[in-house]
C-alpha positions as CSV (number, residue, x, y, z in Angstrom):
1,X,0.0,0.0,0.0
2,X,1.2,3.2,-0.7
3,X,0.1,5.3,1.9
4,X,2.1,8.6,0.7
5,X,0.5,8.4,-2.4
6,X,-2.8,7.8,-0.1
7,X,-1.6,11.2,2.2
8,X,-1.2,13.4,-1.1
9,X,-4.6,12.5,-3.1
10,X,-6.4,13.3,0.3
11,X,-4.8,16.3,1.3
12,X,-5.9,17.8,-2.0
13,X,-9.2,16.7,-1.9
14,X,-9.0,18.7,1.8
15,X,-7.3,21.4,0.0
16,X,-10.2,21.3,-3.0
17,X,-12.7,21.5,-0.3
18,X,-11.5,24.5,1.4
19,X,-11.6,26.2,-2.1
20,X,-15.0,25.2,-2.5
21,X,-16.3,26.5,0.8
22,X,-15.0,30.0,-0.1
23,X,-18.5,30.3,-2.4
24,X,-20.8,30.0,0.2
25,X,-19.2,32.5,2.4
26,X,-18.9,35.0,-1.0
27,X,-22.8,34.0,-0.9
28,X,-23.4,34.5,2.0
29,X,-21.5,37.9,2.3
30,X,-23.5,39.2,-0.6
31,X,-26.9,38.4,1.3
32,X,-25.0,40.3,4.4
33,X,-25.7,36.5,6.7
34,X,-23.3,36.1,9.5
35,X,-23.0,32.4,8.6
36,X,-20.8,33.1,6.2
37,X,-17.7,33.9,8.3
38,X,-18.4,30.1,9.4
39,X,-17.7,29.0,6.1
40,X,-14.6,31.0,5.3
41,X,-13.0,29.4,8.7
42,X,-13.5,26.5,7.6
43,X,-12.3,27.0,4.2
44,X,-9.4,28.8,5.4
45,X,-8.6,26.0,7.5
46,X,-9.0,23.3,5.0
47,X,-6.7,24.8,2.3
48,X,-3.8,25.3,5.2
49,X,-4.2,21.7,5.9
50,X,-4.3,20.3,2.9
51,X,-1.3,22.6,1.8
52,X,0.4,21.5,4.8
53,X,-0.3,17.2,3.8
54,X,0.8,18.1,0.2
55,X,3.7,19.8,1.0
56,X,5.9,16.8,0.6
57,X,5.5,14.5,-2.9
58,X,5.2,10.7,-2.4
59,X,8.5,9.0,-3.1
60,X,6.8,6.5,-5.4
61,X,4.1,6.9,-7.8
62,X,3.5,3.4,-8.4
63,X,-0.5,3.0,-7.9
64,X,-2.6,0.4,-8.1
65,X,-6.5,-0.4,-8.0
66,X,-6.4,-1.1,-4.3
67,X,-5.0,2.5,-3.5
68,X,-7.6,4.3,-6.0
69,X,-10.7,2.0,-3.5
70,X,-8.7,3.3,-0.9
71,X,-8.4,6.7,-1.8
72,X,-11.7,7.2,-3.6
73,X,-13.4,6.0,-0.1
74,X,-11.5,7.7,2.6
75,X,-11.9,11.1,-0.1
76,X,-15.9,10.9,0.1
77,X,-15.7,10.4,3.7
78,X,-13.6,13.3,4.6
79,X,-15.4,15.3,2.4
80,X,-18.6,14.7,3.9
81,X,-17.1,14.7,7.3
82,X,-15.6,18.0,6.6
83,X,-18.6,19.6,4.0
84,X,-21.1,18.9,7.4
85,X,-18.8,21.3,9.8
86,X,-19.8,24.5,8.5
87,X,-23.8,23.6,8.0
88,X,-24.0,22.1,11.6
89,X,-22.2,25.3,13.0
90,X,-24.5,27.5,11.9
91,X,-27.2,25.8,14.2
92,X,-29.5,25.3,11.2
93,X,-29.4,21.5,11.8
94,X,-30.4,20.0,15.2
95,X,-27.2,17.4,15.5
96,X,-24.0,16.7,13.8
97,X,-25.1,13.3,12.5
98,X,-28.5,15.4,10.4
99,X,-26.3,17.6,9.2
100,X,-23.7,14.8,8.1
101,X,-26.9,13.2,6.4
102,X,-27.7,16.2,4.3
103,X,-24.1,16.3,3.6
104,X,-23.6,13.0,2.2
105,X,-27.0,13.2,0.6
106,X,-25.7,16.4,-1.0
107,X,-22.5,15.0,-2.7
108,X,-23.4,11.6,-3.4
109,X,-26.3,13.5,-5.6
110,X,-29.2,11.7,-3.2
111,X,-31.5,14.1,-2.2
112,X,-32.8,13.1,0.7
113,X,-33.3,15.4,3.1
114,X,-34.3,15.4,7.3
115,X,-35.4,19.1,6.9
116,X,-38.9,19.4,7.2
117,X,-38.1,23.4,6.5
118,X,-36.0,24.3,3.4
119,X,-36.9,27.5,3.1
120,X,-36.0,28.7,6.7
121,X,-31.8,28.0,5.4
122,X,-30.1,31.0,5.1
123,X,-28.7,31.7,1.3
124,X,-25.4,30.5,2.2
125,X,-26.3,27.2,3.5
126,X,-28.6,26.9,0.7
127,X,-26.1,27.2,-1.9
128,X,-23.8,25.2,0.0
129,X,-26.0,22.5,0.2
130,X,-27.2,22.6,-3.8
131,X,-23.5,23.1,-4.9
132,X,-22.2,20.1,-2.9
133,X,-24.5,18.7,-6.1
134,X,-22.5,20.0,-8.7
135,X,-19.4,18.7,-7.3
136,X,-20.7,15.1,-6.3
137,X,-22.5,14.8,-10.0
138,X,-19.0,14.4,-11.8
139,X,-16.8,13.4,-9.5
140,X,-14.3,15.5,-6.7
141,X,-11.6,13.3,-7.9
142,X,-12.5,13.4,-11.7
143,X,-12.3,17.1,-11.1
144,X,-8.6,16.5,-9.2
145,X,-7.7,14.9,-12.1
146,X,-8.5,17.5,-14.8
147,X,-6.2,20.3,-12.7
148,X,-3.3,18.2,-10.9
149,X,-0.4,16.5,-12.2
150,X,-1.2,12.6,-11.8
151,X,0.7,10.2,-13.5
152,X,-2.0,8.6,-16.2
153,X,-2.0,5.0,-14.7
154,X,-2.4,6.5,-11.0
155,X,-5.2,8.4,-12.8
156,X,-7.0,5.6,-14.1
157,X,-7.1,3.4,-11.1
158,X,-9.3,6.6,-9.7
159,X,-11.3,7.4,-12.8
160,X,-12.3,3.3,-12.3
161,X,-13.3,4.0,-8.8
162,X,-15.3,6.5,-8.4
163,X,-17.0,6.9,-12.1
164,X,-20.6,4.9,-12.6
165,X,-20.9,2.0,-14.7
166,X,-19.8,-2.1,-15.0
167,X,-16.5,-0.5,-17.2
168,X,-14.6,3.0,-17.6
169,X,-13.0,3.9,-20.6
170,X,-11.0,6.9,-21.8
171,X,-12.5,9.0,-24.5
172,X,-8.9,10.0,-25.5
173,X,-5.3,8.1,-24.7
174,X,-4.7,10.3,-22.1
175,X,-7.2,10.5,-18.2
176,X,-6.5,13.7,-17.5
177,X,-7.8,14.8,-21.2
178,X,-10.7,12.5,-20.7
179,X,-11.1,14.0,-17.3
180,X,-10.9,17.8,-18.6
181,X,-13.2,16.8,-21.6
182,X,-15.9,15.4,-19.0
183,X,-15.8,18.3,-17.1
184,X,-15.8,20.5,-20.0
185,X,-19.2,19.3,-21.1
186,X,-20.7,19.2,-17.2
187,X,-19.7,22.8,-17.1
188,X,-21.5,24.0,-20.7
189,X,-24.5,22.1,-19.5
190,X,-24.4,24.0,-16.3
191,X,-24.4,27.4,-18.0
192,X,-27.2,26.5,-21.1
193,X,-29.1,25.4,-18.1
194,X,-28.6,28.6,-15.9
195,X,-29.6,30.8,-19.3
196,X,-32.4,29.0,-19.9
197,X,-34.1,29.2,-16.3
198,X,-33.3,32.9,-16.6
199,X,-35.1,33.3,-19.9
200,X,-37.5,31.6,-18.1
201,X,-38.3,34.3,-15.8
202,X,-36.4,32.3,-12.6
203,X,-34.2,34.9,-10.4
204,X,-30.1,34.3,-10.3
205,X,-30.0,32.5,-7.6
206,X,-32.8,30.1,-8.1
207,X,-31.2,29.5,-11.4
208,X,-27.9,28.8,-10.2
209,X,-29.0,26.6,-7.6
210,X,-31.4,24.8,-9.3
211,X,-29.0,23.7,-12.1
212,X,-26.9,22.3,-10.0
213,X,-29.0,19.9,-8.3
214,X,-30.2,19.0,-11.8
215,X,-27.1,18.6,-14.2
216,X,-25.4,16.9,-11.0
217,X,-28.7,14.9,-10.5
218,X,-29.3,16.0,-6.9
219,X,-32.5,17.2,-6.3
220,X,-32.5,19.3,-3.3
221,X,-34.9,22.4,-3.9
222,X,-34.7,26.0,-2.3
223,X,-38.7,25.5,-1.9
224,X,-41.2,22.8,0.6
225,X,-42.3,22.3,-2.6
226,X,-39.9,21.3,-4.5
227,X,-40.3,22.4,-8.2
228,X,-44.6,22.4,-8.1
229,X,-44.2,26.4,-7.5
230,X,-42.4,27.0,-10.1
231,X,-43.9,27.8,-13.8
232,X,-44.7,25.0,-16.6
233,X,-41.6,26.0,-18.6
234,X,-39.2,25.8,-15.7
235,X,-40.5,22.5,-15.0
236,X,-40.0,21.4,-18.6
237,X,-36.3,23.2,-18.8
238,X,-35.3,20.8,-15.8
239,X,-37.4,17.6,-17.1
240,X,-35.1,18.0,-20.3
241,X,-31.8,18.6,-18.9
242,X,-32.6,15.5,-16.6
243,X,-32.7,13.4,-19.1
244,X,-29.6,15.0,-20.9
245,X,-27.8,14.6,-18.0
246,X,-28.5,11.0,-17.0
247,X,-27.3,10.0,-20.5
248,X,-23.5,8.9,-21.0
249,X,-21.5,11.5,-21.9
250,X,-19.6,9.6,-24.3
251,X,-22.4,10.5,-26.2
252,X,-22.2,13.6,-26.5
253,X,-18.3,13.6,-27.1
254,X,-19.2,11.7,-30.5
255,X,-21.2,14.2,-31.5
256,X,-18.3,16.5,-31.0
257,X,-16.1,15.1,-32.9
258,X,-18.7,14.9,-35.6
259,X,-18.9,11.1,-35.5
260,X,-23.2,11.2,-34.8
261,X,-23.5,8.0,-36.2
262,X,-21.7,6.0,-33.8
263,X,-23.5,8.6,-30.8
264,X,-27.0,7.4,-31.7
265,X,-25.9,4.0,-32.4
266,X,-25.7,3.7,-28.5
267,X,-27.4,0.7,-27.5
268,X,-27.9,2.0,-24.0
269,X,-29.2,5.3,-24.6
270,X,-32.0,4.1,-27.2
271,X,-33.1,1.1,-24.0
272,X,-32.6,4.3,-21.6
273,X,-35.2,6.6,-23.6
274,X,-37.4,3.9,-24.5
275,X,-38.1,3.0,-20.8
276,X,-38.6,6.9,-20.0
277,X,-41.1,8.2,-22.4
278,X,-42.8,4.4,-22.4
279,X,-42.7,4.6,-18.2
280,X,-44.5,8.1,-18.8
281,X,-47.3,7.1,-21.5
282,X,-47.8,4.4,-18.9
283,X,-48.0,6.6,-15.8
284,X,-49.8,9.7,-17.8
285,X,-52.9,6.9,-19.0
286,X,-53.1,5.9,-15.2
287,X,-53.2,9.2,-13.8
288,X,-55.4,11.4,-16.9
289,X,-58.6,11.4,-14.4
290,X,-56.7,13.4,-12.1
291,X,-55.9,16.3,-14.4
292,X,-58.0,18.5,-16.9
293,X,-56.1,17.0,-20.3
294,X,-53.4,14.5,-21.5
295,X,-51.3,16.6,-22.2
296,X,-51.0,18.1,-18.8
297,X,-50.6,14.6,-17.3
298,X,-47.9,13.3,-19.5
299,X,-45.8,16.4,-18.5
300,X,-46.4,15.4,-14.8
301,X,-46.0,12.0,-15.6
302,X,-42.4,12.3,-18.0
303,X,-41.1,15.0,-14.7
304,X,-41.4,12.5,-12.2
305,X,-40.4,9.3,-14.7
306,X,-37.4,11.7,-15.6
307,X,-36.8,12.8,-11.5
308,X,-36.9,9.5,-10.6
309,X,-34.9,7.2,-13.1
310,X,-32.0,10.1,-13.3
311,X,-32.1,9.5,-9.5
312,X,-32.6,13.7,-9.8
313,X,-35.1,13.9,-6.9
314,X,-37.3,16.5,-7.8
315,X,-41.0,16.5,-7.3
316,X,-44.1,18.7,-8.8
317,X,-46.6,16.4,-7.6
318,X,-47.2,14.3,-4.6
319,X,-46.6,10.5,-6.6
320,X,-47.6,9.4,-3.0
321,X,-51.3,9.5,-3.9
322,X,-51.2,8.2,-7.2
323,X,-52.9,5.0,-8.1
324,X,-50.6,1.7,-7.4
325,X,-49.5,1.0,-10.8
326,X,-48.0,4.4,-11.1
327,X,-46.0,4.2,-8.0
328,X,-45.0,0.5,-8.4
329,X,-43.1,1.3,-11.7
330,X,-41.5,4.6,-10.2
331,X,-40.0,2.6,-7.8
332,X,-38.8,-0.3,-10.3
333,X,-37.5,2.8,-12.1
334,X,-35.3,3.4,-8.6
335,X,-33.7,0.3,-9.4
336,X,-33.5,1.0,-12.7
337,X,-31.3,4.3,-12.5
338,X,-29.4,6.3,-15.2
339,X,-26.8,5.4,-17.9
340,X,-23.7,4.6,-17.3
341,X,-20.6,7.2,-17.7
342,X,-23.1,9.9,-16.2
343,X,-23.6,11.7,-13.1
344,X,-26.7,10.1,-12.6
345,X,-27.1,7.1,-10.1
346,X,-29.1,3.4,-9.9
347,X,-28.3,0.2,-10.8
348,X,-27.7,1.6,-14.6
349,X,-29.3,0.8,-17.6
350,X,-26.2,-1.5,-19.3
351,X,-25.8,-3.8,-16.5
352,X,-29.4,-4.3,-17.2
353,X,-29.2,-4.9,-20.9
354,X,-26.1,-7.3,-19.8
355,X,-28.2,-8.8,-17.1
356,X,-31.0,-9.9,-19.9
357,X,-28.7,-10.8,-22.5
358,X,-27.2,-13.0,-20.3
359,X,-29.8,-14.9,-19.2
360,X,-31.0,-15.0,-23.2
361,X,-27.6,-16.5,-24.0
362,X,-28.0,-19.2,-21.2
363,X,-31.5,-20.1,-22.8
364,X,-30.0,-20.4,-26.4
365,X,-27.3,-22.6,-24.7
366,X,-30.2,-24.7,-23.4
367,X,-31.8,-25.1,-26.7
368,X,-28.4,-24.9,-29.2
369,X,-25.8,-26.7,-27.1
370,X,-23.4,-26.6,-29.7
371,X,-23.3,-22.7,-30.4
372,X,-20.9,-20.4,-28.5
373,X,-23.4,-17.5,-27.1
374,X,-21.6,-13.9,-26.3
375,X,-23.1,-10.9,-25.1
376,X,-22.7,-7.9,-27.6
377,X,-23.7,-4.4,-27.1
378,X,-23.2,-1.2,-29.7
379,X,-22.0,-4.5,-32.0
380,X,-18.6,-5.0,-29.9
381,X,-18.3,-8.3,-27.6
382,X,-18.3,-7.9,-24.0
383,X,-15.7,-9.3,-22.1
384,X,-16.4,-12.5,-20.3
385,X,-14.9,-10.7,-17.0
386,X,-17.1,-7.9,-17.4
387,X,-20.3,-10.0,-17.4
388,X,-19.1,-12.0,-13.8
389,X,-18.3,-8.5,-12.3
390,X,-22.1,-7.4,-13.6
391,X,-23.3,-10.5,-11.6
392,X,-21.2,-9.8,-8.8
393,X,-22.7,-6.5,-8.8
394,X,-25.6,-7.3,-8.4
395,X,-25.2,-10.3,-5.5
396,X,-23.8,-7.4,-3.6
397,X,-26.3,-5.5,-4.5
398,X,-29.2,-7.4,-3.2
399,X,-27.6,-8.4,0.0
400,X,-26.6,-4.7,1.2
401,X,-30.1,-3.8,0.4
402,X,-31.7,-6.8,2.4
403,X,-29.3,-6.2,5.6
404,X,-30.5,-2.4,5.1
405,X,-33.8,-2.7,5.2
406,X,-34.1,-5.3,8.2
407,X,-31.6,-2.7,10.0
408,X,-33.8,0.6,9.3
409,X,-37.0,-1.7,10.1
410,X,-35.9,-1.1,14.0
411,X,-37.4,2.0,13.7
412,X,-41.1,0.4,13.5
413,X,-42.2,2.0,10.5
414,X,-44.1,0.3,7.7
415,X,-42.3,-1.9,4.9
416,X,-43.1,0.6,2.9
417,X,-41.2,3.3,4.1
418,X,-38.4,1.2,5.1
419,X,-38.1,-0.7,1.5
420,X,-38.1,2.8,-0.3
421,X,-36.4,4.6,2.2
422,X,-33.2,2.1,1.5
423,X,-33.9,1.8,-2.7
424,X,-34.1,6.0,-2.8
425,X,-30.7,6.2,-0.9
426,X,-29.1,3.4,-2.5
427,X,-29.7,4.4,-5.9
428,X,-29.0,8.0,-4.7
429,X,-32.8,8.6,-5.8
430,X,-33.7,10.8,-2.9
431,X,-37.3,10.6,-1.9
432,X,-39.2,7.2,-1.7
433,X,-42.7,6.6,-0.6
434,X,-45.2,7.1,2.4
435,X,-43.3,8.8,5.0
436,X,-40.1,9.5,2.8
437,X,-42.1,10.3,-0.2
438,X,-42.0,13.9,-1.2
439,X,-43.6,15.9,1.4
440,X,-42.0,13.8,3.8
441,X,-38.4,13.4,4.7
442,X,-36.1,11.4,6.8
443,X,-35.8,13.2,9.9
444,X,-38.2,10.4,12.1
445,X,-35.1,8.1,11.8
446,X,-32.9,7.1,14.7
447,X,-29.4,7.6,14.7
448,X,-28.8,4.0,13.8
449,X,-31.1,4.2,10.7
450,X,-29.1,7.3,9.8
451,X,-26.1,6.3,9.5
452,X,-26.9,3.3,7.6
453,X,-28.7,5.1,5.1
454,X,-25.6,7.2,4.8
455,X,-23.8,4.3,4.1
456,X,-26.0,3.2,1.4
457,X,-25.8,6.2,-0.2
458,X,-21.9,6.4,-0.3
459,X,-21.9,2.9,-1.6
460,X,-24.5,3.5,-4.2
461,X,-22.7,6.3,-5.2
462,X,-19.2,4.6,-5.3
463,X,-20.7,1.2,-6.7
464,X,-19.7,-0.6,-3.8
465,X,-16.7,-1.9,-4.0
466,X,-14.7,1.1,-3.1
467,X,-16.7,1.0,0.1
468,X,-16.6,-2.3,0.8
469,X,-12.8,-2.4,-0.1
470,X,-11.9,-0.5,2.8
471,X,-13.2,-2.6,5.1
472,X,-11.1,-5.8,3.9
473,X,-9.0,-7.0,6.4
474,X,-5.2,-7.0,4.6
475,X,-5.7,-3.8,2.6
476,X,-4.2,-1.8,5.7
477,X,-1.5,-4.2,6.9
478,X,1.9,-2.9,6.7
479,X,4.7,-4.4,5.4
480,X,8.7,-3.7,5.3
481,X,9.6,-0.7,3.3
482,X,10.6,-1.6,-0.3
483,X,12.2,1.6,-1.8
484,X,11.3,1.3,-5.9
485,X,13.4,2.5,-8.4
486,X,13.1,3.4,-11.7
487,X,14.2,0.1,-13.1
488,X,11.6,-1.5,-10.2
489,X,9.2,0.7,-11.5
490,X,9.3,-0.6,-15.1
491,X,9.2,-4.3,-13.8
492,X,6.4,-3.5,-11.7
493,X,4.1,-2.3,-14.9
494,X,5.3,-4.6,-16.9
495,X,4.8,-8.0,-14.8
496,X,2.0,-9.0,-17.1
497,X,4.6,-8.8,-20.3
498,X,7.5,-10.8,-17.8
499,X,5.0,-13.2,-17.2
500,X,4.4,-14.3,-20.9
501,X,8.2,-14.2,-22.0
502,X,9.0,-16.1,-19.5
503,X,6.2,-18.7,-20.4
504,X,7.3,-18.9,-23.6
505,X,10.9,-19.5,-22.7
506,X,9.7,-22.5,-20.8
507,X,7.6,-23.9,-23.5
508,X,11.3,-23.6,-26.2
């Protein structure tokens, strides 16, 4: 383990933090609120620590996937740890630990909330709160990686830890161009949105706000209602950009390099879209009684189809009183989740396709013994080790979200609430059903319940293993110092190439 490598990825993220504070207490200057010196302190006192940890550059940069778990984990936990301080300070949140859940909630892009009172936040905490969004929805470390100096392999074990889906790519040869593209596009998306709410009629800050919560797929609001106060066209500018930004971005980097063809041709994206608009025909046939013309009901139905499967969050209707059918396939559209490759959350649409053709290939087997089935998607093969780690995925899956719900069910509430209340965290949805739904929240949960919900929605955000990594009993043991050269170094990346010359020697 390289636990100076470890030392200098964390004390930037610290650093990076401190930076990030500074705009709630600019925010909170401007609106003349006395909170703000809170978050300057802070601030200030995150950048001279994390100045202080990077002063000294590891020895080694030899980095491996077990650091980037390591380091992707312990980055989201101080960063929660440390983005709590300032809001529970301020006295706006009754303990540390609800203020820690709005945190996490907040970064991880969940948007649950245990406020029962949005509106009585002052305008600093309210940004803070809706920014920690913005910098959850790509990535903290993605955004690391587009400004600092990493060594491209170091880079890569990161990029695979903390980004969404059963594989990462690069777009381009090198991370930290993949990593600057990525952000690149996050941040034009972030601005279109912003202009178009303030065409709209919506003030600055509403706008600003707002967008970040939806093209980070958050969903906290600056309103107790959420987004039903706001106009029709508001509510359609952030039902579009929901969808936009739940879709892979790889996408949209085709399309910039003027290769569209292979962008549409993206198996996942035409399954993603299918499921949305055919999950809101669905819903707006089941709920037409309830308002004055289709129309009207499909463009409740596609907000809350779109809220929910981008794991957004936001609500302009009360989905709690719909009929059954409509809230049964909202919450199979919890599991569902976003694409993968975007900031959205959920299980992910191409381990779904993966899941299906899988079990296809397993009944042709049955039937054509003979044949060699593969699973293919955008007409490329997926690799066999792809498809267990799907599988695995998913075992995982279940089995943190069974222990969750019998842990939470302590609490006495009804399987409802409990079920829902673990799916919108884990899939970083944000509000569930009954007394979680939308004009609910999770504030009636003990401390216990809490912090596992917290949990699930770190791990739902990381995709487990980086979580669960951590906990494995060698990854900390220590052993005698091994001081690694350059010519180590070079042996060390290449073991895979040693390996199969020397096979081959064997076989002559």
């Amino acid at each position: 383990m390289n636990y100076s490598m470890i030392r200098y990825i964390l004390s930037s993220v610290i650093c990076f933090v401190g930076i990030f504070l500074l705009l709630p207490a600019a925010t909170a200057g401007i609106y003349q609120e006395k909170e703000g010196f809170l978050y300057l302190i802070t601030g200030l006192a995150c950048m001279l620590i994390g100045f202080w940890g990077r002063r000294r550059k590891p020895k080694s940069s030899v980095f491996y996937s077990k650091e980037g778990f390591a380091a992707v984990a312990l980055s989201w936990i101080i960063l929660s740890l440390i983005g709590a301080l300032p809001m529970y300070l301020t006295g706006e949140f009754p303990s540390y630990i609800d203020a820690l859940f709005e945190t996490i909630s907040g970064f991880t892009t969940t948007g649950s909330s245990i406020l029962s009172d949005v509106e009585k936040l002052s305008r600093g905490t309210a940004f803070w709160r809706c920014f920690t969004h913005w910098i959850g929805g790509m990535g903290v470390l993605v955004f690391i990686m587009a400004v600092m100096p990493l060594s491209d392999s170091s880079s890569m074990h990161l990029m695979r830890a903390e980004s969404p889906g059963p594989a990462v790519g690069k777009l381009v040869p090198k991370v930290k161009t993949t990593a600057m593209i990525l952000y690149g596009i996050y941040v034009v998306f972030t601005v279109i949105e912003i202009i178009a709410l303030l065409i709209a009629g919506m003030p600055l800050f509403d706008s600003m706000t707002l967008t970040f919560g939806t093209v980070g797929t958050g969903g906290f609001g600056l309103l107790n209602s959420s987004i039903a106060s706001y106009s029709t066209a508001v509510q359609i500018i952030i039902t579009v950009f929901m969808i936009i930004c739940s879709i892979n971005f790889t996408v949209y980097y085709m399309f910039l390099i003027k290769r569209p063809k292979e962008a549409l041709m993206c198996e996942e994206m035409r399954y993603y879209l299918l499921i949305v608009f055919g999950s809101a025909l669905l819903i707006a046939f089941n709920i037409r009684a309830s308002f004055a013309s289709f129309g009207k009901a499909f463009q409740q139905a596609i907000f809350q189809v779109a809220s929910v499967i981008s794991t957004t969050g936001f609500a302009t209707a009360d989905f709690n009183l719909w009929p059954e059918f409509s809230r049964m396939i909202l919450v199979l559209l919890m599991f569902v989740g976003a694409c993968a490759g975007s900031t959205g959350g959920g299980f992910k649409v191409s381990r779904l396709i993966i899941m299906v053709k899988s079990v296809r290939n397993e009944i042709m087997s049955v039937t054509h013994p003979r044949s060699v089935q593969k699973v293919h998607m955008d007409g490329r093969r997926i690799p066999d080790n792809v498809v267990k780690t799907v599988l695995c995925y998913l075992a995982g899956y279940v089995v943190i979200l069974i222990v969750s719900v019998l842990l939470i069910s302590l609490d006495n509430f009804d399987m409802t609430t409990n079920f829902t209340a673990v799916m919108a965290t884990f899939n970083n949805v944000g509000p569930g059903l009954n007394r979680v739904g939308p004009t609910g929240n999770f504030g009636g949960f003990s401390v216990l319940s809490k912090l596992v919900l917290m949990f699930d929605m770190l791990v739902g955000r990381l995709e487990l293993y980086p979580m669960l990594v951590i906990f494995a009993p060698g990854l900390w043991r220590i052993y005698p110092h091994r001081p690694v050269g350059k010519v180590s170094e070079i042996l060390i990346n290449n073991k895979e190439s040693l390996l199969c010359l020397y096979a081959i020697m064997c076989l002559e």
